[in-house]
N, C-alpha and C positions, 0 to 999 in steps of 0.2 A: 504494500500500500504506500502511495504516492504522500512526502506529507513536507512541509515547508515550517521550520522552526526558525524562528529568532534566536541565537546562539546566546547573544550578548548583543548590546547596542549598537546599530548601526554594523550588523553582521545578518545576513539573513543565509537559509545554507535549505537543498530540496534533500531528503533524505528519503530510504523505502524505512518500512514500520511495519511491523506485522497487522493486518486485520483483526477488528476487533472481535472478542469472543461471541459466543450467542448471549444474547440478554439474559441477566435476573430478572426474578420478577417485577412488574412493574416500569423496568426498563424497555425501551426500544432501539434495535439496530436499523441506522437510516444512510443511505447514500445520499452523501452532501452534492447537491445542483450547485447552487449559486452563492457567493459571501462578498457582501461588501466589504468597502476597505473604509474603515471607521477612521474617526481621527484619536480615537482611542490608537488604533493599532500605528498611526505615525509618531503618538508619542512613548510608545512601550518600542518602538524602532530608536526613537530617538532616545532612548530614556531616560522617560520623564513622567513617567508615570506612577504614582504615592502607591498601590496595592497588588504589587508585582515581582516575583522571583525570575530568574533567566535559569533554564531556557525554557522556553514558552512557544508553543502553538499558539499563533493568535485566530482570530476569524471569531466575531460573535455574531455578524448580521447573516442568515444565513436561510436558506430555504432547504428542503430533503423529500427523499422518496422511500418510503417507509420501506424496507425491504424484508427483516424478519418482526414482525410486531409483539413477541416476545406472546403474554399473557396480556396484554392490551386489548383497547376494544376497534385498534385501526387495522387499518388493511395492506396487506402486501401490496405497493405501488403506487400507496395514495402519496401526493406530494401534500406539504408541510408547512408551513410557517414554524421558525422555532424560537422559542421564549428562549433565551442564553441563561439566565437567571437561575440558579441550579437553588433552590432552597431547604431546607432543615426543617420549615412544618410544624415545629413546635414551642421554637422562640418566641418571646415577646410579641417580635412585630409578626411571624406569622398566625401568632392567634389573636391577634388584631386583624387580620388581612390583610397585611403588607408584606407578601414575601419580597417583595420589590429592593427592601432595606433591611433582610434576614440578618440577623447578629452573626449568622454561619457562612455568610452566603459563598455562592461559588461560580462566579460569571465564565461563562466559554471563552477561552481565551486572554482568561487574564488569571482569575486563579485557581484556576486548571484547564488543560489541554484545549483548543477549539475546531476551528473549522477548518484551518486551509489545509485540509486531507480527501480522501476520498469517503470516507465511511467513521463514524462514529456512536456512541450509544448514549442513548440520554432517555431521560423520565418521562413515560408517556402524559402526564400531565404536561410536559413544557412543549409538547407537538399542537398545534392548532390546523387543521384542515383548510385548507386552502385555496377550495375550491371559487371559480371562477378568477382567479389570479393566474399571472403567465407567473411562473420557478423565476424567473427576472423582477419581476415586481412585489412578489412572495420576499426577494432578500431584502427589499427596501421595509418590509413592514417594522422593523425592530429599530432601527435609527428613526424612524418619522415617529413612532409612537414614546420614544425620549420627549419629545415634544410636547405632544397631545397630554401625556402625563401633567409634564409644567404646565399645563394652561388648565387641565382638570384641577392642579393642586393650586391655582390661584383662586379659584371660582367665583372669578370676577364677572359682573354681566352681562351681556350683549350691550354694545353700545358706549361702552368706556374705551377709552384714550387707552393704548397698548404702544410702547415700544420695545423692541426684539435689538438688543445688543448685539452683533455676530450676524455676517451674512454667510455663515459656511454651511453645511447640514443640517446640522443639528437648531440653528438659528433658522435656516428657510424653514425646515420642517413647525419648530416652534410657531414662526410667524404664519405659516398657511392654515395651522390649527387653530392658532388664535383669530383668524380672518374665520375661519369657518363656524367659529363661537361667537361672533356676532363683534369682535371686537376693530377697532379702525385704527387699523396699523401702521407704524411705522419702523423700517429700519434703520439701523446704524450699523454701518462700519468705515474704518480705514481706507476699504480699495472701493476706487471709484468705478474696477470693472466689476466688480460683487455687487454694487448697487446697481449697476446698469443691467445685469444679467435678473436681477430679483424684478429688475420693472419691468422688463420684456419678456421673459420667459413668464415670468409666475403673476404679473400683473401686482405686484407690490409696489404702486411707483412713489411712493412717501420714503424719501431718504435724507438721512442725515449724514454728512459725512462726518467721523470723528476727528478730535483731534482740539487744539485750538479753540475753534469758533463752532464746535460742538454744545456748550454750554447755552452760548446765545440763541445760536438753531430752537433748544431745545425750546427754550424761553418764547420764541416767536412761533414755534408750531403749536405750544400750549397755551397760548396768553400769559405767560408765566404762570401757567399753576403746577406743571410735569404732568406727567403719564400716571395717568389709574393705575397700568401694571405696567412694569419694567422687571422682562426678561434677559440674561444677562448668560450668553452663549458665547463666550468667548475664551474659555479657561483659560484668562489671563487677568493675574491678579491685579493690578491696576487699574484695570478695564472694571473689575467687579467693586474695587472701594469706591471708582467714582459713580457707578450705576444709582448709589443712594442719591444724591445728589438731583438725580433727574427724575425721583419720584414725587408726586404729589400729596400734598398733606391727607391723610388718611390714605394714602394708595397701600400697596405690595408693590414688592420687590421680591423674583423668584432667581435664585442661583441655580441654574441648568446644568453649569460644568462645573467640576471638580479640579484643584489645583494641590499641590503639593505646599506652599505658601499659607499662611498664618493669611486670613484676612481682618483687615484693622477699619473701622469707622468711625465719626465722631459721636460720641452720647449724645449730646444737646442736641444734633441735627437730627437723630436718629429718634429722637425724643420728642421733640420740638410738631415732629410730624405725624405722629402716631402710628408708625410707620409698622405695618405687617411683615417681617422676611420670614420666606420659607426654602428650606433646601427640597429640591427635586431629583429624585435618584432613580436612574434607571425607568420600566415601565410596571405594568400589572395587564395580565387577562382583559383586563378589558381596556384599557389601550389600546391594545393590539388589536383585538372586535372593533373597535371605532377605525382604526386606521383601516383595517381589510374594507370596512362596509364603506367608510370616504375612498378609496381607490375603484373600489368595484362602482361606486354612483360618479366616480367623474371629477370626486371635490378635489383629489389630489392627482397633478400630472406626473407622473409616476418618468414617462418616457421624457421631459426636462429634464427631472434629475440624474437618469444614467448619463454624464458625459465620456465615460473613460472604461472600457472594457478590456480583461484579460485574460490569460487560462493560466493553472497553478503554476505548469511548468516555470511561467516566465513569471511571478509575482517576486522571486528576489531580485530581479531586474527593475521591474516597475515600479514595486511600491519604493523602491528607495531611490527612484528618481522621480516618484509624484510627492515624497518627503518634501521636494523644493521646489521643484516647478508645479508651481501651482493656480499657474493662468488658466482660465477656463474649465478650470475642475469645480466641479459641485462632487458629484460620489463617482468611484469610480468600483465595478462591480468584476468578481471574477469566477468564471467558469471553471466548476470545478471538472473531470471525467468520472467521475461518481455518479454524476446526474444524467447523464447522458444517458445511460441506458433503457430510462425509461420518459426520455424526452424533456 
């Protein structure tokens, strides 16, 4: 079995592995189709990533064809959406319902093995059926439902002021979910070709460019009051202490990404505003339900987002030169030969 490990940083190596055994109970053996390439997985290339050991399998956005279903109730051949999220079930947070932030948890890919292989076994709960989805739009459901998450964990309501931090994935996806929730978006980033791409592909054309006169932007797109919610997808710390700044008295402010970095804010201002933050980690079941059923009705253009296509052979080549050229990249998805056999 075909499988592509991260050695150490900025080391990527294809290696054979033996196929995995027949499933335990419970578990499912599934041939890997399709894995996006996260911007998780460029910073565990680059690493920089806070909950990570080398060497690592990365791939957690992933789609599969069931191949043996173990004692499961799926079927030999059905294709997959997969939940990465591996959880323990009886932690705190999963007897609240969140396996999403399991005190155990165990993500594909990051703290233990993931996708970029042919075949792997994972919990038939973390399989979602897929039908009506192409295995190419099945891989995007697990980065766009990071999103949908943050905007469910704000539950701010149709109609309030939204700005999205971050024009890369994880930010488009936030912001087309929050457009989809009734909110009136706007973005921010840095690159003037990430705004230009979010207002022509995705019809987001409210942009702010950061930086400087980011501030006053804000203040003249708000009347000076800032954004009801402010999404902050940028896992870059600086980026996220000034996100307070641009929220509105009584707003939220939701942190999307995760950084290694201590983040630091002013009390009084923090204070001053009565200001809601929440941290948003990862997704849930039904996330993932919202995101399959907006792809399948049309809300989300699935075929924008693929820019950049690959097959495993070649992902130590690629992913470590999409690490920096990163003109025209939104996601870039790679074809596994696991998947192929049953299309």
């Amino acid at each position: 079995m075909k499988a592509v490990v991260c050695v150490e940083p900025g080391r990527l190596e294809a290696v054979d592995r033996d196929p995995p055994p027949a499933p335990a109970d419970g578990w499912v053996r599934v041939a890997v189709s399709h894995v996006g390439i996260c911007g998780t997985d460029y910073h565990i290339f680059e690493g920089k990533h806070p909950f990570l050991d080398y060497p690592r399998v990365m791939g957690h956005e992933v789609s599969a064809i069931v191949v043996d279903p173990g004692t499961s109730s799926l079927a030999a051949g059905m294709p997959v959406v997969v939940n990465p999220y591996i959880s323990c079930g009886t932690c705190i947070a999963c007897r609240k319902g969140k396996p999403n932030c399991c005190t155990a948890i165990r993500v594909l890919g990051v703290h233990t093995d993931g996708a970029f292989c042919e075949e792997i076994l994972l919990p038939a709960e973390n399989l979602y059926p897929a039908g009506g989805l192409s295995l190419e739009a099945a891989a995007t459901v697990e980065f766009l439902a990071i999103g949908a998450h943050a905007v469910r964990r704000a539950a701010v309501p149709a109609g309030s002021s939204a700005l999205v931090i971050g024009a890369g994935p994880i930010g488009l996806g936030t912001a087309l979910f929050s457009r989809i929730a009734g909110h009136d978006v706007t973005l921010m980033d840095m690159s003037t070709e990430r705004l230009a791409i979010a207002a022509g592909r995705f019809g987001l054309e409210k942009g702010i460019l950061a930086g400087p006169a980011a501030a006053q932007a804000v203040r003249r797109a708000t009347g000076g009051d800032g954004f009801d919610v402010v999404f902050d997808a940028t896992g870059h710390a600086p980026s996220m202490e000034a996100a307070f700044a641009q929220v509105a008295h009584g707003g939220t402010l939701v942190l999307v990404s995760v950084v290694k970095e201590d983040i630091r804010f002013s009390d009084p201002e923090f204070h001053k505003r009565e200001m809601t933050l929440i941290g948003s980690r990862n997704a849930t079941r039904a996330d993932f339900e919202h995101v399959m059923a907006s792809i399948r009705d049309g809300r989300v253009p699935v075929e924008a987002l693929v820019t950049h296509r690959t097959v495993l052979d070649r992902v130590p080549i690629d992913l470590a030169r999409w690490a920096t050229e990163k003109s025209g990249l939104i996601k870039a998805v790679v074809r596994v030969a696991g998947g192929n056999r049953q299309g």
